[in-house]
C-alpha positions in Angstrom: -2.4 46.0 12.3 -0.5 48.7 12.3 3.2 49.3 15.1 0.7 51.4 17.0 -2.1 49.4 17.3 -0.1 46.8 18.7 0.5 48.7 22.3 -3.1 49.2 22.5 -3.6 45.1 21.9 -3.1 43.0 25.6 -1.4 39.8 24.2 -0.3 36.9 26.7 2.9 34.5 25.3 3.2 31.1 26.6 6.4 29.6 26.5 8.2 26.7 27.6 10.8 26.2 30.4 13.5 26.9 27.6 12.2 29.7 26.4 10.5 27.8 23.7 7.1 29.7 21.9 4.1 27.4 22.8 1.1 30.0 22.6 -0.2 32.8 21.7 -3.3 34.3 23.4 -5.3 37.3 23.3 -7.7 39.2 25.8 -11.5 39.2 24.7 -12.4 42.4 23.3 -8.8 43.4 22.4 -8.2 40.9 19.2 -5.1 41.4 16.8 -5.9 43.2 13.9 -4.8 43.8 10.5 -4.6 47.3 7.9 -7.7 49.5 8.0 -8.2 47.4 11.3 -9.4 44.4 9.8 -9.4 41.5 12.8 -7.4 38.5 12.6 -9.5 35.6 11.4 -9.2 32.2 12.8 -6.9 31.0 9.3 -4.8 34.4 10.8 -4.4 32.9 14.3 -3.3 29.5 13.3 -0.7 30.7 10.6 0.5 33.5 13.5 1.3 30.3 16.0 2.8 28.7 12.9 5.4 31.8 12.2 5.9 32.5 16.1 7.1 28.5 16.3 9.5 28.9 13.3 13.0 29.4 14.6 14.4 30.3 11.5 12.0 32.6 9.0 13.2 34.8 6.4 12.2 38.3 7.6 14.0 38.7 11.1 17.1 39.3 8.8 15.7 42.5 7.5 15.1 45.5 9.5 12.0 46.7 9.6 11.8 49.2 7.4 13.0 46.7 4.6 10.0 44.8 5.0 7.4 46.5 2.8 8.0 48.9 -0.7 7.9 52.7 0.0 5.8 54.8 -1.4 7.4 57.8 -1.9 8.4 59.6 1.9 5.5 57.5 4.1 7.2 54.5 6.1 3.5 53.6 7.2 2.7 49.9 6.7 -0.2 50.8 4.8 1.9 52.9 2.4 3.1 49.7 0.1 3.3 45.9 -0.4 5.1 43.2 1.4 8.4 42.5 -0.3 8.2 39.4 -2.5 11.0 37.4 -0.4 8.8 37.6 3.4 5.5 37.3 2.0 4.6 34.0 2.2 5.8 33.3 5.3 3.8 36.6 6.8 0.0 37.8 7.3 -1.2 40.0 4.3 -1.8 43.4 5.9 0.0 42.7 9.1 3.5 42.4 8.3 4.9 44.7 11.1 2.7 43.4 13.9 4.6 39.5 12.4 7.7 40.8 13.2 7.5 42.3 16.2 5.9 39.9 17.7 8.2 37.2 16.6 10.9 39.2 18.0 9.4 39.2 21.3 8.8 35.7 21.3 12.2 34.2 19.4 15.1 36.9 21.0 13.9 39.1 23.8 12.9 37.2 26.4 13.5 33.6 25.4 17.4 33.6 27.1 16.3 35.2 30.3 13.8 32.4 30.6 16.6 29.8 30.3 18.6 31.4 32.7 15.8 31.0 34.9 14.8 28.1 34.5 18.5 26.6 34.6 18.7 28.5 38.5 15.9 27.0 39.8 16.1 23.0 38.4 15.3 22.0 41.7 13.3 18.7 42.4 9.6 19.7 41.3 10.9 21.5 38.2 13.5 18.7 37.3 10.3 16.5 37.6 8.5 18.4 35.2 10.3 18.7 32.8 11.4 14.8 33.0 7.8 14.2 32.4 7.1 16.8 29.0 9.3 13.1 27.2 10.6 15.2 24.6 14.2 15.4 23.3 14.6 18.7 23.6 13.5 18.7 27.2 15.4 15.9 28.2 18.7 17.3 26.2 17.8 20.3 28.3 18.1 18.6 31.9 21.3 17.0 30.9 23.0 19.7 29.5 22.3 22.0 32.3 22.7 19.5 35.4 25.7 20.2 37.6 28.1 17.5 38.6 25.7 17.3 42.1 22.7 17.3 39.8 23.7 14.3 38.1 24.3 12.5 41.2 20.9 13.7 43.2 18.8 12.8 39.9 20.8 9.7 38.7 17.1 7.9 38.4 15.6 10.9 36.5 18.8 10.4 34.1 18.1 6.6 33.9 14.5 6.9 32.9 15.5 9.5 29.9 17.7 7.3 28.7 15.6 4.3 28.8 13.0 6.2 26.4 15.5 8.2 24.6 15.6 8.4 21.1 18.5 9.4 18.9 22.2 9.8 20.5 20.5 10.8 23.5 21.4 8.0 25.4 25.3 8.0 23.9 25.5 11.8 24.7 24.7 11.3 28.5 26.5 9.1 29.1 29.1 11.2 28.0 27.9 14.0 30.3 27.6 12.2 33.4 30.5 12.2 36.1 33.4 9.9 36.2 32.3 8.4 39.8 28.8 7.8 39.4 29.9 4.6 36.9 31.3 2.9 40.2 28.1 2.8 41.3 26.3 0.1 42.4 23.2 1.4 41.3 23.9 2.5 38.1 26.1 -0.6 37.2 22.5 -2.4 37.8 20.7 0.2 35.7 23.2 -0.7 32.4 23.0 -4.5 33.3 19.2 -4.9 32.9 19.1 -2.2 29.6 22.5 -3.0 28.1 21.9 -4.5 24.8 17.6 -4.4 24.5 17.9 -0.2 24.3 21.3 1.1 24.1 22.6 1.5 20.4 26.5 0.6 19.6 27.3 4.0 19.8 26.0 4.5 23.5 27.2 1.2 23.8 30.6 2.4 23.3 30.0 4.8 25.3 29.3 3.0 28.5 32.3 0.6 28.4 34.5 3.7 27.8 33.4 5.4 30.4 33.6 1.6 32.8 37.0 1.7 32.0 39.4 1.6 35.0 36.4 1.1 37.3 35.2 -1.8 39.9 32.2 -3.5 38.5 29.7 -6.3 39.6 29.5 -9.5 38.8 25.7 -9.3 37.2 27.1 -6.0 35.0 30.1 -8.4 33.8 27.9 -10.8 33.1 25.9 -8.8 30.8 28.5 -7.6 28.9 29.9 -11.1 28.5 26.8 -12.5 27.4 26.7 -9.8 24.6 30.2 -9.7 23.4 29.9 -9.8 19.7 32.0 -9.5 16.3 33.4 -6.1 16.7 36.4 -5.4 17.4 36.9 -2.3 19.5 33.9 -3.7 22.0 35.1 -7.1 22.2 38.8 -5.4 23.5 37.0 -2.9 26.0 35.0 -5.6 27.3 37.6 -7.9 28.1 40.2 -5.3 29.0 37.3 -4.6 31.8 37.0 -7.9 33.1 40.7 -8.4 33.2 41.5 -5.5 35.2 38.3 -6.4 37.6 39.6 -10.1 38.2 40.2 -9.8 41.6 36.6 -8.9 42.4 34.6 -10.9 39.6 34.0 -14.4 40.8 35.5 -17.5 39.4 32.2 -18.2 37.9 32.0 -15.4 36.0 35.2 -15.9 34.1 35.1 -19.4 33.5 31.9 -18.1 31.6 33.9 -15.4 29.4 36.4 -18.3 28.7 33.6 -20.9 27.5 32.4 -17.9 25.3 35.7 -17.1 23.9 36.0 -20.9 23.4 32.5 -21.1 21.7 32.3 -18.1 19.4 34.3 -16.5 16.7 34.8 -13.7 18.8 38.0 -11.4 17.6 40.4 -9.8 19.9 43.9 -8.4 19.5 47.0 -10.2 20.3 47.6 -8.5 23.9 44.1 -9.2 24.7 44.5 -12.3 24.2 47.9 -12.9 25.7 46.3 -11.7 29.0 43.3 -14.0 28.5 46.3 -16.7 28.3 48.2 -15.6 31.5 44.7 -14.8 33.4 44.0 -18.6 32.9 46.9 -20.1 33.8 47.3 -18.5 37.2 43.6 -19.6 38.1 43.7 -23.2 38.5 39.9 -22.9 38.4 40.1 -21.6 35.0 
């Protein structure tokens, strides 16, 4: 098809919230078609879709006039072959019609809808998008939710990191603001999914972010119960517990005590100094 023929051709792009290409569709009567006017076959259609959806093809770096050998002074693309380097990855006869269409659906319009999208992540659209259980939907809520955002949609945030995949789960935490990790509710949240879905890394993570922060006795508990052999966790969690001794019942120590005492856990010396001091104050310890 040649630059021309593709004004006359009503074409309809789908695309995600993001910007992302989904589909392509074209009216009836008013198909895509190729040199001489040849129309697209059904092998054409599904290979289009294919090149649209590929972020990162060979021939956007030329300009469009590199795309195909000259024939002496006639630019038209019916004037000489696809160069060798774009050929594969384009439709024989319709090279022109391949690129600009995947510049319209890759560059021109795929920012705008972003900035959209990212003005109007109100409840219903926030929703939505929670619910498409991708990666790259749910990296797109987090990365674009305001400090308010996290707060007004801390149960959306839960729920993508309980099915989260990857450092999903690690890099939200990371995101999310310093006071909503006082929080009763989320404190609850991390108790119940602690150590059956977060990895080490977002496990790290969490306890970084606890740090410095007044926390309940079923979240100490948890962490307690899953102190392990390494290091750096082992000193965060106790460093927690220490600092939140005043609000953590008797109970609850006497149980991180019994499982220093039972388990080859390993802790540095100023942890354990303050383990030492903590449990001679306490009579109950």
């Amino acid at each position: 098809m040649r630059r021309k023929g593709l004004l006359r051709c009503r074409i309809d792009f789908l695309l995600e919230f993001s910007g992302r290409f989904c589909e392509i569709r074209t009216h009836t009567g008013v198909p895509l078609t190729k040199r001489q006017h040849e129309p697209f076959t059904d092998a054409d259609y599904q290979k289009l879709s294919e090149l649209l959806a590929d972020k990162a093809p060979a021939f956007p770096n030329f300009k469009k006039d590199e795309l195909v050998s000259k024939v002496g002074n006639n630019i038209d693309a019916t004037s000489g072959a696809t160069i060798t380097v774009v050929k594969g990855q384009t439709i024989e006869g319709a090279i022109y019609s391949c690129y600009t269409l995947w510049q319209i659906a890759n560059r021109e319009v795929v920012e705008l809808i972003r900035q959209h999208t990212v003005k109007k992540l109100e409840k219903k659209v926030v929703q939505n998008i929670g619910a498409i259980n991708t990666q790259d939907a749910n990296y797109f809520l987090v990365d674009n939710f305001k400090k308010a955002d996290f707060i007004s949609y801390s149960a959306t945030v839960q729920d993508l990191i309980k099915r989260s995949k990857g450092y999903f789960a690690k890099n939200a935490i990371e995101k999310m603001p310093d006071e909503m990790f006082s929080r009763l509710e989320l404190q609850t949240f991390f108790s119940e999914q602690y150590y059956n879905h977060l990895d080490y890394f977002a496990q790290t993570a969490l306890l970084e972010r606890l740090q410095n922060k007044p926390i309940v006795n079923q979240l100490a508990l948890t962490l307690i119960q899953n102190l392990n052999t390494d290091q750096y966790q082992n000193k965060l969690v106790v460093h927690l517990l220490l600092a939140n001794i005043d609000n953590l019942e008797d109970a609850t120590m006497r149980v991180l005590l019994q499982k220093i005492k039972d388990n080859p856990l390993v802790v540095d010396d100023d942890i354990y100094k303050q383990i030492i001091s903590v449990s001679k104050k306490r009579k109950l310890l």
